[in-house]
Structures are given as structure tokens and as C-alpha cells.
C-alpha positions as CSV (number, residue, x, y, z in Angstrom):
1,X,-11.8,-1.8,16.0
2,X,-12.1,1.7,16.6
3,X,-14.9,3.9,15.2
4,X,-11.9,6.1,13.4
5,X,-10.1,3.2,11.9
6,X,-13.8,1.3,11.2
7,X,-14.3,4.4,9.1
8,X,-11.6,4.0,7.1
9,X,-12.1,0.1,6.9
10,X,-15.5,1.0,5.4
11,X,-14.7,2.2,2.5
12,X,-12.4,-0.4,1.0
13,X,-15.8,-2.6,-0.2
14,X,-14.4,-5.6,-1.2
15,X,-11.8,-6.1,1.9
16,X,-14.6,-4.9,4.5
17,X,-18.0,-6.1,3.5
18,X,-16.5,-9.5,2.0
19,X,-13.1,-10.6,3.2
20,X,-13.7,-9.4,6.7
21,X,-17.1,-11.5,7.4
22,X,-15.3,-14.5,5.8
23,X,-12.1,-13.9,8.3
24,X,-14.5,-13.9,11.4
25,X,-15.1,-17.3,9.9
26,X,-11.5,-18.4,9.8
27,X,-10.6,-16.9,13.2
28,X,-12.7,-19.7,14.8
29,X,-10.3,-22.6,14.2
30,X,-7.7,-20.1,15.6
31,X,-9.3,-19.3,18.7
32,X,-9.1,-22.7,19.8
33,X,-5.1,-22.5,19.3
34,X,-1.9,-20.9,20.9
35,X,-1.4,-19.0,18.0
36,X,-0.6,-15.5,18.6
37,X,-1.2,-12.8,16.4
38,X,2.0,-12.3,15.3
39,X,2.7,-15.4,14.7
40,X,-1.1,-15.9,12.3
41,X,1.1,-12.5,10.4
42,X,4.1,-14.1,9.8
43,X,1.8,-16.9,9.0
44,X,0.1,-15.4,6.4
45,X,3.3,-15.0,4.2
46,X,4.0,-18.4,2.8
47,X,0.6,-18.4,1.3
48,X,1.9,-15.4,-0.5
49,X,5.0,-16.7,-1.1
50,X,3.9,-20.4,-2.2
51,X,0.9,-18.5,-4.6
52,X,3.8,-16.8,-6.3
53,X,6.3,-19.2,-6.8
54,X,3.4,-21.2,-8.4
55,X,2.6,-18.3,-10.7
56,X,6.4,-18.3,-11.4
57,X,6.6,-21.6,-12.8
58,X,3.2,-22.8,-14.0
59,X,0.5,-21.1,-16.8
60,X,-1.8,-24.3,-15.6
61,X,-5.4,-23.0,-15.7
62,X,-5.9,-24.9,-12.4
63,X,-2.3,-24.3,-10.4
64,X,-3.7,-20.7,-11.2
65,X,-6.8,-20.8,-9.5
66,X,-4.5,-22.4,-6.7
67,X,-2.2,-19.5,-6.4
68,X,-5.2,-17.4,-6.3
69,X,-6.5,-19.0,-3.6
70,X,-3.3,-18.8,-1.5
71,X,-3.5,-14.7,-2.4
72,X,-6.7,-14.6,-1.2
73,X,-6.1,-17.1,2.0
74,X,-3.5,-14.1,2.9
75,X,-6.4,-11.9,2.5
76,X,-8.4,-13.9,5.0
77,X,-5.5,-14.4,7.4
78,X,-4.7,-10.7,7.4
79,X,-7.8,-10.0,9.0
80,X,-7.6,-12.8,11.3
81,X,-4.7,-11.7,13.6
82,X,-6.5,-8.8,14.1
83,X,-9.7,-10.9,15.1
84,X,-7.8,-13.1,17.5
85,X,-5.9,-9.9,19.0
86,X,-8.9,-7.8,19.8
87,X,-10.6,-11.0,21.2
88,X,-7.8,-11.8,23.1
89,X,-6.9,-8.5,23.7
90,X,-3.5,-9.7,22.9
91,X,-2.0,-6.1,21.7
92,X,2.0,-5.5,20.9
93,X,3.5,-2.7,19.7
94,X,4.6,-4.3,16.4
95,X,1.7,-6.1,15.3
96,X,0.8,-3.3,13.1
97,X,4.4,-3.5,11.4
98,X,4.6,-7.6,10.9
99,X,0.9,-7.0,9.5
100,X,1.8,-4.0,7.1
101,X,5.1,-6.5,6.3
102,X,2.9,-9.2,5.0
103,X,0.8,-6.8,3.1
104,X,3.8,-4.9,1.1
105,X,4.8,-8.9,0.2
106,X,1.4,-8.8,-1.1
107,X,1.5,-5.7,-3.3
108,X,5.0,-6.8,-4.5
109,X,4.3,-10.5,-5.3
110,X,0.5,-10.2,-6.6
111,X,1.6,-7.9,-9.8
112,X,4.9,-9.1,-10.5
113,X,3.5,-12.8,-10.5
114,X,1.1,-11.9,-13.0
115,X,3.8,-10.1,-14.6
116,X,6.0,-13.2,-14.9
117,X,2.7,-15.3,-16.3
118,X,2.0,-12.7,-19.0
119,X,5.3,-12.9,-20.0
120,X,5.4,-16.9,-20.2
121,X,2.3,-16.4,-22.3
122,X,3.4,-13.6,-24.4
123,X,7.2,-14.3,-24.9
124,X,7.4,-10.3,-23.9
125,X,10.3,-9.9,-21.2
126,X,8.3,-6.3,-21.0
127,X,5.8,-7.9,-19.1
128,X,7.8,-9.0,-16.2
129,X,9.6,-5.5,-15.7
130,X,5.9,-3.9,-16.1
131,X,4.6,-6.2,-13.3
132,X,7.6,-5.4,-11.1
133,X,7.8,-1.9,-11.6
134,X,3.8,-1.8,-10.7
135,X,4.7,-3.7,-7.2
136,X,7.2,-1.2,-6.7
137,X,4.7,1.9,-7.8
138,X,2.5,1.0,-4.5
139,X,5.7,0.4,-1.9
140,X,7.5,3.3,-2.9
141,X,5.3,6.3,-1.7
142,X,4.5,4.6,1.1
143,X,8.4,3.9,2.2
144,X,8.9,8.4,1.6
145,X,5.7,9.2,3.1
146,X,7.4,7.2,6.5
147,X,10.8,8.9,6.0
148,X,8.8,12.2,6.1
149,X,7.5,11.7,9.1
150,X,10.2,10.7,10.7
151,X,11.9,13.3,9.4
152,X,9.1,16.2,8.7
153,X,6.8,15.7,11.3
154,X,3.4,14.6,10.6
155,X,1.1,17.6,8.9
156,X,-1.7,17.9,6.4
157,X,-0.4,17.0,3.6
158,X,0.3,13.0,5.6
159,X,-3.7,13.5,6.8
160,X,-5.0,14.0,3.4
161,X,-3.1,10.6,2.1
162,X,-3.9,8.5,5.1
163,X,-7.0,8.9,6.5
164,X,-9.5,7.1,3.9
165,X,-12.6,7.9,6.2
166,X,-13.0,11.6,4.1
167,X,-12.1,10.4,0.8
168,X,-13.5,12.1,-2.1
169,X,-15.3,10.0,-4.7
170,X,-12.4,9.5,-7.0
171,X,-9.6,8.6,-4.3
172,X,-12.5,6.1,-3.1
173,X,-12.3,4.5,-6.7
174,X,-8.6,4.7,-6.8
175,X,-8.8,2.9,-3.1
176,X,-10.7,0.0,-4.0
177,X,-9.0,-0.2,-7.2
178,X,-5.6,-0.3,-6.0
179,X,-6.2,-1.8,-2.1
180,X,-4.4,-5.3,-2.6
181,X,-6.9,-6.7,-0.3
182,X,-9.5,-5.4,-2.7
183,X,-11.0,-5.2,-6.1
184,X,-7.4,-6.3,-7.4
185,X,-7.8,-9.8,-6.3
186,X,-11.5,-9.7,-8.0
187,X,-10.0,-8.6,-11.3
188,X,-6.9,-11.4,-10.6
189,X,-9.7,-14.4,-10.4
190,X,-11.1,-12.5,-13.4
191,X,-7.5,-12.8,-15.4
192,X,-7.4,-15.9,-14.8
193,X,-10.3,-17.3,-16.1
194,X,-10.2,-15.2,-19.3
195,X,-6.7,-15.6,-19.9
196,X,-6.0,-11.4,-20.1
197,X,-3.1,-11.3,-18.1
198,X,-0.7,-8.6,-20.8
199,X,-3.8,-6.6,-20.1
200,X,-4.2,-6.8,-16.5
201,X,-0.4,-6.6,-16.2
202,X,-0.8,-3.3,-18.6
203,X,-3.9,-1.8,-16.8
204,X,-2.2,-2.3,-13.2
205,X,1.2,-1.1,-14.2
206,X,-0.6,2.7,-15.0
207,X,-2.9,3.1,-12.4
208,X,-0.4,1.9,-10.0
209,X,2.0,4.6,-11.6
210,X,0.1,7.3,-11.9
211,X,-1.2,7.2,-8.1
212,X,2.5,7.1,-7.0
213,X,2.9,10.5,-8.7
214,X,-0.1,11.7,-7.3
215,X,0.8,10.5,-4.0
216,X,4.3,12.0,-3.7
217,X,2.7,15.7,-5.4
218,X,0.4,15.3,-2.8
219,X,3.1,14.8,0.1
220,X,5.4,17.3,-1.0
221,X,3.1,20.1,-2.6
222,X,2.8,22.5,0.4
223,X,6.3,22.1,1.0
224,X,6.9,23.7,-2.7
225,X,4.2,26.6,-2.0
């Protein structure tokens, strides 16, 4: 990793000084393999997918904890293909993409999962939309910020959202808060074992909304100046 992007990967807490050591763990089995790291990415989606569908159909206290775990086995294998690629030194030029792929799944299926549980709690078809519509909160800035530079060019206003290495002490909070390979799968495991999903579905749905706004004022401001 370089020291830039080490930087940045510093100051998610959860992801770097938690889920990282415990990938180097994982990436051993792996290293013994033909696995590529594309193919660990693409991988690391059914546990996403079968985590979801369990939280689709089930309010079992223990086929929670399971889907957890497969959310947080993604978590693990997303830093693993990036283990076994600098070790290997097994680069490609979309590794990056099926990597950032997996991680939008993430985003989308972690809060509209819980979404779907708070509302087979609750009885509240609000729930489910809420839960969507906070999925869709993270992915949408991100899909305009990379029409704009394709289309804009990359300038300051890009800088200032991506590079986490300068972050002031509140977009640090909103980082860890909102990184889905963060404090969100703490407060998950935390849901589930008090039962609070309406309010973790509630809580996510306005921070996740109110940092896409600031996120596309912050895009788009100088261009308004």
C-alpha cells in the first residue's frame, strides 16, 4: 500500500486497525491457492448476497448473527484481494472497479436488509423504503462525483471529497460513521443483539442523507460561485 492511500486507510479505525490485521489472517489460506484477486472480489459478494437474503426472510436472533457474520466475512475478504495482489504483485487495471463493485453491494444490501427486518418487526412498510433510500443516499454521490470527472475534469472540489488523509475532525466522524466497512457493522452487531433495528434503520437513513447533500454542495459549490 502506498504511503498516500495508507494515509487515507488510517483513518477509517474500525476497517484499518481491526478488519485489516484480521484479513492478513484470512489471506493465508489464500496464498496457498490459485485464486486470483479478482476472482477473491467477485468472491466476496455471495457472502453479501446470502447475509441479505437471510435478513430478508428470517427475524431469528441466531440466522441474524449469521447474516452478520457473512457482512462482516465481506469485510475480511475485501481486504484480502488486496493482500494476495500486492504479495503476488498480481495488479490489473480493474481490480479497483470489481473491488469498489462489491463494496456498493455492500452499502446497498447492509441498510436495506435491516430495513426489511425492522419492517417484519414493526409491521411499518416505511421501514423498508427508509432502508432502501439510505443504500441509495451513499451510491448516489458517489455515481455524480464519477460522471463529473469524466465530464468536468478532476479539480478541488473532487480533492476535498476524496482524499480522507486531511479530513477535518467532523468529516473523520462522518467517515467512520458512514464507511460500510466501519463503525456501521459495529452498530449492526449492536442492533441485533438489542433488537433496535426501527432505530438503526431511522438513525442510518439521516446521516446517510444528510452527507449526500453535503457531498453534492460540496462537488458543485465552486461551480455556482
Amino acid at each position: 500500500m502506498s504511503p498516500a492511500k495508507k494515509a487515507m486507510a488510517k483513518n477509517d479505525y474500525f476497517a484499518f486497525y481491526v478488519g485489516r490485521p484480521l484479513s492478513y489472517l484470512l489471506t493465508v489460506p489464500f496464498l496457498k491457492t490459485n485464486i486470483t484477486p479478482n476472482q477473491v472480489s467477485y468472491l466476496s459478494i455471495a457472502p453479501l448476497i446470502l447475509g441479505f437474503l437471510t435478513m430478508t426472510f428470517t427475524t431469528n436472533f441466531i440466522l441474524l448473527l449469521l447474516a452478520w457474520f457473512l457482512f462482516f466475512l465481506w469485510n475480511l475478504l475485501d481486504g484480502v484481494d488486496g493482500n494476495l495482489a500486492r504479495y503476488r504483485e498480481q495488479y490489473s487495471k480493474d481490480g479497483s472497479v470489481v473491488d469498489a463493485m462489491a463494496g456498493y453491494v455492500a452499502m446497498v444490501l447492509t441498510y436495506f436488509g435491516a430495513g426489511i427486518v425492522a419492517t417484519h418487526l414493526n409491521g411499518s412498510d416505511m421501514y423498508v423504503i427508509l432502508g432502501a433510500l439510505s443504500g441509495i443516499s451513499l451510491i448516489f454521490p458517489r455515481l455524480v462525483m464519477h460522471k463529473y470527472i469524466n465530464t468536468v475534469a478532476r479539480n478541488e472540489s473532487v480533492n476535498n471529497i476524496k482524499d480522507k488523509s486531511n479530513f477535518s475532525t467532523i468529516k473523520l466522524l462522518a467517515l467512520n460513521m458512514t464507511s460500510i466497512t466501519g463503525i456501521p457493522q459495529v452498530l449492526l452487531l449492536v442492533t441485533i443483539l438489542t433488537n433496535q433495528w426501527e432505530f438503526f434503520t431511522l438513525v442510518y437513513f439521516t446521516i446517510n442523507f444528510l452527507l449526500m447533500i453535503f457531498s453534492l454542495y460540496s462537488l458543485f459549490k465552486k461551480e455556482n460561485v
